[in-house]
N, CA, C and O atoms as CSV, one atom per row, in Angstrom:
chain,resi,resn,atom,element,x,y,z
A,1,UNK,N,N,82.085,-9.728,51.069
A,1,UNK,CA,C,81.785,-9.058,49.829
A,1,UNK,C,C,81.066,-7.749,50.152
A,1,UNK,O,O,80.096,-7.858,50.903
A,2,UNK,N,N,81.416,-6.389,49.657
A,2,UNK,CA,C,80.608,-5.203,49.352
A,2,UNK,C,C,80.229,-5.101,48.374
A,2,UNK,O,O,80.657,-5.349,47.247
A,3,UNK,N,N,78.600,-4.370,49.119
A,3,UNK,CA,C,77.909,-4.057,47.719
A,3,UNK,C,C,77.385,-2.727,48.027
A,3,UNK,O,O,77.063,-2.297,49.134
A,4,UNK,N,N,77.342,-2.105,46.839
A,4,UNK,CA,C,76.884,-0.671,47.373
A,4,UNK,C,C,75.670,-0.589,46.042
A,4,UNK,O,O,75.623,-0.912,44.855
A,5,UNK,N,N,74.696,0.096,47.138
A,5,UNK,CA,C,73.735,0.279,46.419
A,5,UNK,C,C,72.839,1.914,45.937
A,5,UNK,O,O,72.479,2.737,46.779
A,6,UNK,N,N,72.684,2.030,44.820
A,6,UNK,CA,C,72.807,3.571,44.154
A,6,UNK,C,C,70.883,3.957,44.498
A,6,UNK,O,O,70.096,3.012,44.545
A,7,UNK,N,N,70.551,4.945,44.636
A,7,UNK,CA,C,69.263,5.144,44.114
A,7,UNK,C,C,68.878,5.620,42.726
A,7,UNK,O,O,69.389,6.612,42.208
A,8,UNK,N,N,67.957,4.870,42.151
A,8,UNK,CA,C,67.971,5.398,40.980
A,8,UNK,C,C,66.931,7.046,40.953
A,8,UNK,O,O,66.269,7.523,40.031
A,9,UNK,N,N,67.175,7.571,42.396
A,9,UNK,CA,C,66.466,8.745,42.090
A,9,UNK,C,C,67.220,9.812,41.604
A,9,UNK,O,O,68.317,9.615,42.127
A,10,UNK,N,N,67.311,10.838,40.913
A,10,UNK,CA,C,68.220,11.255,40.092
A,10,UNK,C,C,68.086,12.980,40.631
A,10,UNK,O,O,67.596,13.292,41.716
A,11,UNK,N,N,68.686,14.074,39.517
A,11,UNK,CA,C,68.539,15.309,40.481
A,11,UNK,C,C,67.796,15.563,39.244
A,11,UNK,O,O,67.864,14.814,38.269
A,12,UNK,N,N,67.060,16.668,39.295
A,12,UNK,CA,C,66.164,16.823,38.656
A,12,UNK,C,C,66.559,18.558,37.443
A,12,UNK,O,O,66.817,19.597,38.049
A,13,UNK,N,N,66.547,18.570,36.509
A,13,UNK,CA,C,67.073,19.823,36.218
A,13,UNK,C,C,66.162,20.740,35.763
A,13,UNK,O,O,65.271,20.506,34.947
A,14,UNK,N,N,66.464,22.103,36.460
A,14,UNK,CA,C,65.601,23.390,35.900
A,14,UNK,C,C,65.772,23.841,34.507
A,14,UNK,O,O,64.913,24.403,33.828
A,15,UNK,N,N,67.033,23.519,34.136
A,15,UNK,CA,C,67.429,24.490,32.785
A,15,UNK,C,C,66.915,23.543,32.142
A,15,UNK,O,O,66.941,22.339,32.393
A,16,UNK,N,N,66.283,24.280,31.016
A,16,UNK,CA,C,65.574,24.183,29.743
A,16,UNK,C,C,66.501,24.121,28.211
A,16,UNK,O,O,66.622,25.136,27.524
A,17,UNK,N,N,66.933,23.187,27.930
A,17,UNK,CA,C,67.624,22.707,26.771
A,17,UNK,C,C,66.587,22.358,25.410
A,17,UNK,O,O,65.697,21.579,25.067
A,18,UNK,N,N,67.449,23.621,24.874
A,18,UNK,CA,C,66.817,23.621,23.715
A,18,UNK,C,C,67.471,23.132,22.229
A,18,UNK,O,O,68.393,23.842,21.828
A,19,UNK,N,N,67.060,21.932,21.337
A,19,UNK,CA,C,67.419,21.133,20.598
A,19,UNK,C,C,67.888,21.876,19.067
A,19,UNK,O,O,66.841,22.225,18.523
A,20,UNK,N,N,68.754,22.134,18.437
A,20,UNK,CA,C,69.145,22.411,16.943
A,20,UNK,C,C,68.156,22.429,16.314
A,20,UNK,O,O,67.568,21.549,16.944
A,21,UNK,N,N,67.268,22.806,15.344
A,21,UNK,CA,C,66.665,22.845,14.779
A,21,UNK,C,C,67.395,21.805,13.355
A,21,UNK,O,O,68.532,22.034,12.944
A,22,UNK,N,N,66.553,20.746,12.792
A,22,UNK,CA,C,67.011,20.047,11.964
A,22,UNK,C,C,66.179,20.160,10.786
A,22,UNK,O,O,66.441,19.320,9.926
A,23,UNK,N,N,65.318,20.908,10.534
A,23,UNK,CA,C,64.089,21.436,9.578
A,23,UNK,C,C,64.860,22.067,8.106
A,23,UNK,O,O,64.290,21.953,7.021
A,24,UNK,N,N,66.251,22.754,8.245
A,24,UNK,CA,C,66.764,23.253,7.375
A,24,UNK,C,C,68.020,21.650,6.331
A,24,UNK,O,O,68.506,21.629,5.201
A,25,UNK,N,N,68.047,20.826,7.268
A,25,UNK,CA,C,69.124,19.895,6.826
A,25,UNK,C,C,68.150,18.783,5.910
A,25,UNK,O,O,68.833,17.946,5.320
A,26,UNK,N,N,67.267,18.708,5.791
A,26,UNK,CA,C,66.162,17.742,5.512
A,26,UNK,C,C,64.827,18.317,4.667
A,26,UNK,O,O,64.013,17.611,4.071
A,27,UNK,N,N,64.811,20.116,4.794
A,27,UNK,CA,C,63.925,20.191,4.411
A,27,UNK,C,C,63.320,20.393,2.824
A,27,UNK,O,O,63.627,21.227,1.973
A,28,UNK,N,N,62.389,19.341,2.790
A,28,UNK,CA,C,61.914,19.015,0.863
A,28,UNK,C,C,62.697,17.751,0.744
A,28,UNK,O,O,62.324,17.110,-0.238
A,29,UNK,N,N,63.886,17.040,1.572
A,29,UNK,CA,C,63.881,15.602,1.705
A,29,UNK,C,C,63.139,14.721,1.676
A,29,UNK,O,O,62.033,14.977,2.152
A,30,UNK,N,N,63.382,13.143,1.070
A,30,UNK,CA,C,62.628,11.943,0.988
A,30,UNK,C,C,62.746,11.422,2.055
A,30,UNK,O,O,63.882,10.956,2.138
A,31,UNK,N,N,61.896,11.163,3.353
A,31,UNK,CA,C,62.381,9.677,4.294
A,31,UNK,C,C,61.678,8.985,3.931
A,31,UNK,O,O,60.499,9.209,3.658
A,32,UNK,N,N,62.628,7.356,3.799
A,32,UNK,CA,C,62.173,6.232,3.657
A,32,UNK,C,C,62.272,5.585,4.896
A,32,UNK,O,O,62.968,5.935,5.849
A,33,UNK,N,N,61.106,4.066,4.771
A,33,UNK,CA,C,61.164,3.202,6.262
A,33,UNK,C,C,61.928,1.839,4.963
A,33,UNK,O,O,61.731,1.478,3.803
A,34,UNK,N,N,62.953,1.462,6.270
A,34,UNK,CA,C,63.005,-0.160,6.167
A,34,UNK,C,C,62.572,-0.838,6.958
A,34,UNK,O,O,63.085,-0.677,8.065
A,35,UNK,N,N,61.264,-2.102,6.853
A,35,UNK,CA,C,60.898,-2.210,7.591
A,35,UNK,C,C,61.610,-3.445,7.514
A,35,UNK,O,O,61.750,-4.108,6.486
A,36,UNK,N,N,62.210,-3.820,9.041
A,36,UNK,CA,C,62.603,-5.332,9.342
A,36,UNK,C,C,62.795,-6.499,9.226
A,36,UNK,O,O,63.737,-7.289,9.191
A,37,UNK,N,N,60.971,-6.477,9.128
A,37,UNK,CA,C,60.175,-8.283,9.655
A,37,UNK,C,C,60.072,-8.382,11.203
A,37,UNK,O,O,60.183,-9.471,11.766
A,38,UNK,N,N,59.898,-7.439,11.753
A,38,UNK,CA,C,59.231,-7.718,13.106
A,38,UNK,C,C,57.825,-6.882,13.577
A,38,UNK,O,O,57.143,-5.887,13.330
A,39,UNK,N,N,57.913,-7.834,14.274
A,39,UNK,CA,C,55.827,-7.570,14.112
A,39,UNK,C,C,55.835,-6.406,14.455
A,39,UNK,O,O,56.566,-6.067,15.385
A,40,UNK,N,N,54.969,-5.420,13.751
A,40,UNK,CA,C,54.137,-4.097,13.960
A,40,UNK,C,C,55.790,-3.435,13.606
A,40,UNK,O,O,55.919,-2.287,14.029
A,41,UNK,N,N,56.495,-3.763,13.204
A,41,UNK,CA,C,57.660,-2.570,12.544
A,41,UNK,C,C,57.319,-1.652,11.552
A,41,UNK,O,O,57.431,-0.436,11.711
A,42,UNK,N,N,56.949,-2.128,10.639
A,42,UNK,CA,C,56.107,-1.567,9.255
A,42,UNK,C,C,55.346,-0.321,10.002
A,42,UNK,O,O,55.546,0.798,9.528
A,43,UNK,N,N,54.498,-0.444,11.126
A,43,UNK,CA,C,53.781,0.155,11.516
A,43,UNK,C,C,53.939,1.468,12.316
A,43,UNK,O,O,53.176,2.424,12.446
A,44,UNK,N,N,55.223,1.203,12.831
A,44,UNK,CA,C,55.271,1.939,13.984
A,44,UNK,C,C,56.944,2.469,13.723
A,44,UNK,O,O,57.449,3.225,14.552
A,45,UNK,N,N,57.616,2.077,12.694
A,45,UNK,CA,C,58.233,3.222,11.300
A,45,UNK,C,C,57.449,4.113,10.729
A,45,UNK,O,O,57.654,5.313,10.912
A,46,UNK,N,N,56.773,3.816,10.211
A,46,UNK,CA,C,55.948,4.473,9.327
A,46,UNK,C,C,55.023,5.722,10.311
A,46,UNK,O,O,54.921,6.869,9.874
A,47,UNK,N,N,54.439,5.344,11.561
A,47,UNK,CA,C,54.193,6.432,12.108
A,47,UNK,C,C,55.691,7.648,12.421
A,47,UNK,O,O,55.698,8.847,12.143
A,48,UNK,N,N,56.486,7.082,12.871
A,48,UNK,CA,C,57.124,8.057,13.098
A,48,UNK,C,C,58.022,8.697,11.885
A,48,UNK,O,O,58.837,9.616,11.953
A,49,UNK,N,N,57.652,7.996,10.867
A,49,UNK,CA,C,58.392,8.811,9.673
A,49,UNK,C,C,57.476,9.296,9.248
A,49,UNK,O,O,57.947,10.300,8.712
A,50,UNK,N,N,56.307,9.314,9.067
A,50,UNK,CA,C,54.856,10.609,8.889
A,50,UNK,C,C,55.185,11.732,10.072
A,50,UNK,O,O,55.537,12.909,10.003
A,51,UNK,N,N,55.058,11.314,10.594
A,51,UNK,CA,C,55.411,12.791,12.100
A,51,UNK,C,C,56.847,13.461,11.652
A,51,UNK,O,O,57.062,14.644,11.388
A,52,UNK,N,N,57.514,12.657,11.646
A,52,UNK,CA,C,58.890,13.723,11.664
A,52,UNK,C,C,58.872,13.717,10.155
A,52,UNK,O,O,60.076,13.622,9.914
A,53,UNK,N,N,58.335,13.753,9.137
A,53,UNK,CA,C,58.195,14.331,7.951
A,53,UNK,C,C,57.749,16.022,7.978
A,53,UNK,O,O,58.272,17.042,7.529
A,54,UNK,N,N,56.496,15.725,8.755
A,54,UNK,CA,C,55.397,16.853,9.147
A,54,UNK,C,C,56.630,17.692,9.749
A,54,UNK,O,O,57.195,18.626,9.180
A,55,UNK,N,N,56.962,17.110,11.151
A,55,UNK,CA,C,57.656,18.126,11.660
A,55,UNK,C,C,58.703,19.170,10.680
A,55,UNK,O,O,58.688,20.401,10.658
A,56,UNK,N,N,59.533,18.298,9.953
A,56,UNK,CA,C,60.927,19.081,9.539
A,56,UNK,C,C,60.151,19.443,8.165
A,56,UNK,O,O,60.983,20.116,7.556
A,57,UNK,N,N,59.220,19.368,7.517
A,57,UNK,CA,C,59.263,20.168,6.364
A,57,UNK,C,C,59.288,18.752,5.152
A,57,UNK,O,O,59.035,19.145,4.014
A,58,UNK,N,N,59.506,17.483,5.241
A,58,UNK,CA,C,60.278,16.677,4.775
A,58,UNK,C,C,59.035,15.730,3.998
A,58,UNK,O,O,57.955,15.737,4.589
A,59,UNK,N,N,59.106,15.041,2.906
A,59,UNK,CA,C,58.053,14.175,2.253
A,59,UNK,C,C,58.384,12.231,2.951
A,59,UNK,O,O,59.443,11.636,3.152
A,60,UNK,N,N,57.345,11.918,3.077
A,60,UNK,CA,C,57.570,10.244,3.630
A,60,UNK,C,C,57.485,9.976,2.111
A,60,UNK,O,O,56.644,10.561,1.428
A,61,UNK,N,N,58.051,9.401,1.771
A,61,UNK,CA,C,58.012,8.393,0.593
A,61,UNK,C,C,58.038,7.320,0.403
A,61,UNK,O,O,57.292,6.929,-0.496
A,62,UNK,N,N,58.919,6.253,1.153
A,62,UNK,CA,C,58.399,5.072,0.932
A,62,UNK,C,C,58.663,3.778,2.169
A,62,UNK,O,O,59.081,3.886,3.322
A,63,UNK,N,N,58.401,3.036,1.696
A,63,UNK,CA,C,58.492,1.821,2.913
A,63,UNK,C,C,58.478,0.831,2.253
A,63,UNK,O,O,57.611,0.602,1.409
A,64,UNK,N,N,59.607,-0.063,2.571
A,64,UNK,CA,C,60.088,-1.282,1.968
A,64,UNK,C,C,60.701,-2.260,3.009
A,64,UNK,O,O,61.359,-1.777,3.931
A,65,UNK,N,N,60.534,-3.567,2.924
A,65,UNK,CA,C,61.254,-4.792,3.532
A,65,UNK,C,C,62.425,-4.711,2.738
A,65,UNK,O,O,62.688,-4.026,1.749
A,66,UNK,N,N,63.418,-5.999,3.709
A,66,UNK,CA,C,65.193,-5.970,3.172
A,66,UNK,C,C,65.171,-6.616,2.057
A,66,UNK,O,O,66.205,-6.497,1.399
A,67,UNK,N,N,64.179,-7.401,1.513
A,67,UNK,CA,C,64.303,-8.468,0.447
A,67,UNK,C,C,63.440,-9.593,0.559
A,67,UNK,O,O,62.759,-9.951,1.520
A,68,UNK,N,N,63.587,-10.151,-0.691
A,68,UNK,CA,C,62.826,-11.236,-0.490
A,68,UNK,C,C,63.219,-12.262,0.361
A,68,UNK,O,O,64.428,-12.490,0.416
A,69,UNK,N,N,62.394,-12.992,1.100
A,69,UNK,CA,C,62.616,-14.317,2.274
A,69,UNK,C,C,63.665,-13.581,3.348
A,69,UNK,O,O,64.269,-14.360,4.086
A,70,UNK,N,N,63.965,-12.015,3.520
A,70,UNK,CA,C,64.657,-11.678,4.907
A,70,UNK,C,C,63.422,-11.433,5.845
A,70,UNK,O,O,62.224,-11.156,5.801
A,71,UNK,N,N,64.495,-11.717,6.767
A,71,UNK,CA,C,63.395,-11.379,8.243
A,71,UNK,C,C,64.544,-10.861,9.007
A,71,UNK,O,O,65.714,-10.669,8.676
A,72,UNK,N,N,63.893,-10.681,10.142
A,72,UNK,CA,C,64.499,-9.500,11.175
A,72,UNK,C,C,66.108,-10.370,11.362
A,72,UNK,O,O,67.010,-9.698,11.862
A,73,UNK,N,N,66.288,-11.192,11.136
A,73,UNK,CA,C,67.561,-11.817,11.397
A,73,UNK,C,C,68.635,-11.839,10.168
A,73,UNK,O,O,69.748,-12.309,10.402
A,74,UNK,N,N,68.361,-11.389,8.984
A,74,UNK,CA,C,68.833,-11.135,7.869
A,74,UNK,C,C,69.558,-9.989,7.895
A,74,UNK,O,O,69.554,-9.142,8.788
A,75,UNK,N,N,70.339,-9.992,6.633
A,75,UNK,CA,C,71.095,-8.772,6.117
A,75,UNK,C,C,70.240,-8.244,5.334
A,75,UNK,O,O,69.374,-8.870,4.723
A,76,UNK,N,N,70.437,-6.971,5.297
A,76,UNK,CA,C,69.405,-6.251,4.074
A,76,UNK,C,C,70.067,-6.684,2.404
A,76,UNK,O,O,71.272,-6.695,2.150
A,77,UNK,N,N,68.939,-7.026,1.381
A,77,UNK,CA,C,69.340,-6.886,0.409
A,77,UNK,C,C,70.043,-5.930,-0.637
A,77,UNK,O,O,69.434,-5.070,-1.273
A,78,UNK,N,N,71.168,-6.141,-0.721
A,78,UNK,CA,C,71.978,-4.873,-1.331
A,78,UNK,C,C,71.424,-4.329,-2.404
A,78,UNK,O,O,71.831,-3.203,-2.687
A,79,UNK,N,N,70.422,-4.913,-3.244
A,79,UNK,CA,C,69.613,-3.733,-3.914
A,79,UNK,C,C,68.371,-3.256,-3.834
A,79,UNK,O,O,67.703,-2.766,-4.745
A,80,UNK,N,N,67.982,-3.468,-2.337
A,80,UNK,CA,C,67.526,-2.820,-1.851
A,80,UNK,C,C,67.896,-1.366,-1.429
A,80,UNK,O,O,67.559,-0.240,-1.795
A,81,UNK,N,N,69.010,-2.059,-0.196
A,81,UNK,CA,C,70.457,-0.862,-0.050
A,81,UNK,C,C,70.364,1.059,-1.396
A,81,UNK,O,O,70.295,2.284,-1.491
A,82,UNK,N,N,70.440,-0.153,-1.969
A,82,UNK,CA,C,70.880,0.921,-3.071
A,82,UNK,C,C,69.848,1.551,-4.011
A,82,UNK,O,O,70.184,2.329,-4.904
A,83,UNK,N,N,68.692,1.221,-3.800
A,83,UNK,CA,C,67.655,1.786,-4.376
A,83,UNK,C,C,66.977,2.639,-3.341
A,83,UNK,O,O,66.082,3.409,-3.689
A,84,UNK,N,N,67.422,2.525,-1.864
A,84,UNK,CA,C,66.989,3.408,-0.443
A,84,UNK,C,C,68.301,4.672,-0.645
A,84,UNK,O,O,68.224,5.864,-0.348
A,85,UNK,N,N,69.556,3.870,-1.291
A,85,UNK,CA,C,70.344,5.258,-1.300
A,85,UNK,C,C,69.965,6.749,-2.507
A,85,UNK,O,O,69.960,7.979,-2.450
A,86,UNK,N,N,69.714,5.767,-3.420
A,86,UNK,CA,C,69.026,6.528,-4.526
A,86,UNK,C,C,67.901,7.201,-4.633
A,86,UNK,O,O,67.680,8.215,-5.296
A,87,UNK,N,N,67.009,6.431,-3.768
A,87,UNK,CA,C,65.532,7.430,-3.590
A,87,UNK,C,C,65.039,8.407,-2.259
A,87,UNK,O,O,64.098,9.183,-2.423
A,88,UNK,N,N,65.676,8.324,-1.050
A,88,UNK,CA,C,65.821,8.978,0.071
A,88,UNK,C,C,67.169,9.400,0.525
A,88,UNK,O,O,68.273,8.859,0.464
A,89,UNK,N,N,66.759,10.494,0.985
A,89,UNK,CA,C,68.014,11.255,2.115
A,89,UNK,C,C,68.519,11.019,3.631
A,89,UNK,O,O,69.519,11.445,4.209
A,90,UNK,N,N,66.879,9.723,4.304
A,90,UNK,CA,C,66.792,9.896,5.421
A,90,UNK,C,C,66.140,7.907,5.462
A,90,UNK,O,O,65.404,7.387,4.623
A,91,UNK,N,N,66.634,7.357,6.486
A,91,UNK,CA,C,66.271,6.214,6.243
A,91,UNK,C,C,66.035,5.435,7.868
A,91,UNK,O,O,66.869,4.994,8.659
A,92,UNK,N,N,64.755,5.490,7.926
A,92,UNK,CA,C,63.994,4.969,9.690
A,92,UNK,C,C,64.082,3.170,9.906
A,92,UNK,O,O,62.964,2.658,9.851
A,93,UNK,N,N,64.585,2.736,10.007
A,93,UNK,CA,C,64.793,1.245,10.572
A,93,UNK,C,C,64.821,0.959,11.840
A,93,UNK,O,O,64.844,1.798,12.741
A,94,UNK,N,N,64.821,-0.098,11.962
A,94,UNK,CA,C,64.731,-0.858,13.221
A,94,UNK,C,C,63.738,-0.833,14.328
A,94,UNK,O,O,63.448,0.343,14.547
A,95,UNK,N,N,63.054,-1.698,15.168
A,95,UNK,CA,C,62.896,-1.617,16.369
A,95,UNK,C,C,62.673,-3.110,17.162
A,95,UNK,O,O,62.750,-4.245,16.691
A,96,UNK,N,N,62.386,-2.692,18.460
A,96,UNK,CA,C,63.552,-3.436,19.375
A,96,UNK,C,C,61.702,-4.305,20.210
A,96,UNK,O,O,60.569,-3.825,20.220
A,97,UNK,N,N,62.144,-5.453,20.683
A,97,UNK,CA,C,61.336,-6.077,21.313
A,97,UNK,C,C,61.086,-5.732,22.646
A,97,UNK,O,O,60.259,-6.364,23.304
């Protein structure tokens, strides 16, 4: 059997890449959080939808679970769904264990 083995040391790059500006697509937009049901989600949505509010110009507005009795293993409640489509432009979910 062969096995070949890679380094994960990588090359390193000089050029400086600079990102689209997304401040004009969003800006005076609602982001909303859905939060999950996993521990500290609520929390750590919600920070980063305050920051990238700040950043782009954009209002945080709200934060909501999928429904009643869902948890992270659930489908979101569809009127939920649809009251996140109706009141925001921008919608922060998920995170990962």
């Amino acid at each position: 059997m062969n096995m070949k083995i890679h380094t994960p040391e990588g090359e390193l790059m000089d050029e400086v890449v600079e990102l689209c500006s997304t401040a004009p697509l969003f800006s005076g937009g609602k982001i909303g959080v859905l939060e999950n049901g996993k521990p500290n989600a609520g929390l750590l949505l919600t920070e980063i939808a305050e920051g990238l509010a700040e950043r782009i110009d954009a209002n945080f507005s709200i934060v909501t679970g999928k429904g009643e009795r869902a948890n992270a293993a659930t489908a979101c409640n569809p009127q939920v769904v649809g009251m996140l489509a109706e009141e925001v432009q921008l919608v922060l979910t998920g995170s990962a264990d």
